[in-house]
C-alpha positions as CSV (number, residue, x, y, z in Angstrom):
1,X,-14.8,-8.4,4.7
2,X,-13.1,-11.6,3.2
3,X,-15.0,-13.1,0.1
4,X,-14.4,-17.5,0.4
5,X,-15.4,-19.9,-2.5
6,X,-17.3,-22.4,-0.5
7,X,-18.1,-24.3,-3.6
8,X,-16.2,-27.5,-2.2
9,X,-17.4,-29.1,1.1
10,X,-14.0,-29.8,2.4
11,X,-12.0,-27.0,1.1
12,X,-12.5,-23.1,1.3
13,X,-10.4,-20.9,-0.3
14,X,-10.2,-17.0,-0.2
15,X,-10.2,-15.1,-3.2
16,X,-10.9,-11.6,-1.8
17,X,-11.3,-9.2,1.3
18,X,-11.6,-5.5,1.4
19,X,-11.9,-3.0,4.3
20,X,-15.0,-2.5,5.9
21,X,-14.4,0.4,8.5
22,X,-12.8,0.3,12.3
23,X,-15.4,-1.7,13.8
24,X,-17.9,-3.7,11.6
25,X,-20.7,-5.5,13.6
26,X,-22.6,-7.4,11.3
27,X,-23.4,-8.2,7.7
28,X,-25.8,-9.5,5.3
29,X,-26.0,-10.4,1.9
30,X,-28.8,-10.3,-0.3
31,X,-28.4,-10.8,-4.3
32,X,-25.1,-9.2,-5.4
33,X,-24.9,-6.9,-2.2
34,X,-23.4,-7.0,1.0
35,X,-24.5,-4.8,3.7
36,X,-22.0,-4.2,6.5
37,X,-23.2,-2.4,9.9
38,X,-20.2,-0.5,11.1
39,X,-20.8,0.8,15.0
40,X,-17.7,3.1,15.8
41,X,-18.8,5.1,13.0
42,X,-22.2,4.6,12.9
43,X,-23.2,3.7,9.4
44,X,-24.4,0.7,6.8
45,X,-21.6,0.3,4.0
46,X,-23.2,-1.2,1.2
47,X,-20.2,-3.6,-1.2
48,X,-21.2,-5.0,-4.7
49,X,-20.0,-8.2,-4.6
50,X,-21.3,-9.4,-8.5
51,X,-17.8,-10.1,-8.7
52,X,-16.3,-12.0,-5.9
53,X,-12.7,-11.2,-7.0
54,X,-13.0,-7.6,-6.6
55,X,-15.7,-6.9,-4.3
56,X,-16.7,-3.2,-4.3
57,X,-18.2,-0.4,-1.6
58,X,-20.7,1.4,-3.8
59,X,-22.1,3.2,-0.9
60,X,-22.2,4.5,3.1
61,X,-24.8,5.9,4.5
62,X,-25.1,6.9,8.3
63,X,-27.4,4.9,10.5
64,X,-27.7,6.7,14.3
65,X,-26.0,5.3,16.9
66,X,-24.6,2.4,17.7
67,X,-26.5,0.5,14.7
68,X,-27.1,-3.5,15.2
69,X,-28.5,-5.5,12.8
């Protein structure tokens, strides 16, 4: 996952990306959370990003199989 400051219309700039598992198939954010669906190994990682320079899983938990969201 790749954390961009979209504060500027015409420029984007990244200031952070950490791994979110072999085959990530969606995400959400809500608040300070991101919520990553992850179907090759079947589970919702769940990132703090408060701090978009350093954003941070906090949690995994398994969802079934192949999970969609």
């Amino acid at each position: 996952m790749t954390v961009y400051n979209i504060s500027n219309d015409t420029i984007s700039n990244e200031l952070a990306s950490v791994s979110t598992g072999a085959e990530p198939s969606s995400v959400d954010v809500s608040g300070n959370y991101a919520y990553v669906v992850n179907s090759l190994s079947n589970t919702m990682r769940i990132y703090d990003v408060s701090n978009p320079l350093s954003p941070a899983q906090i949690a995994s938990v398994p969802t079934g199989n192949s999970p969609w969201s």
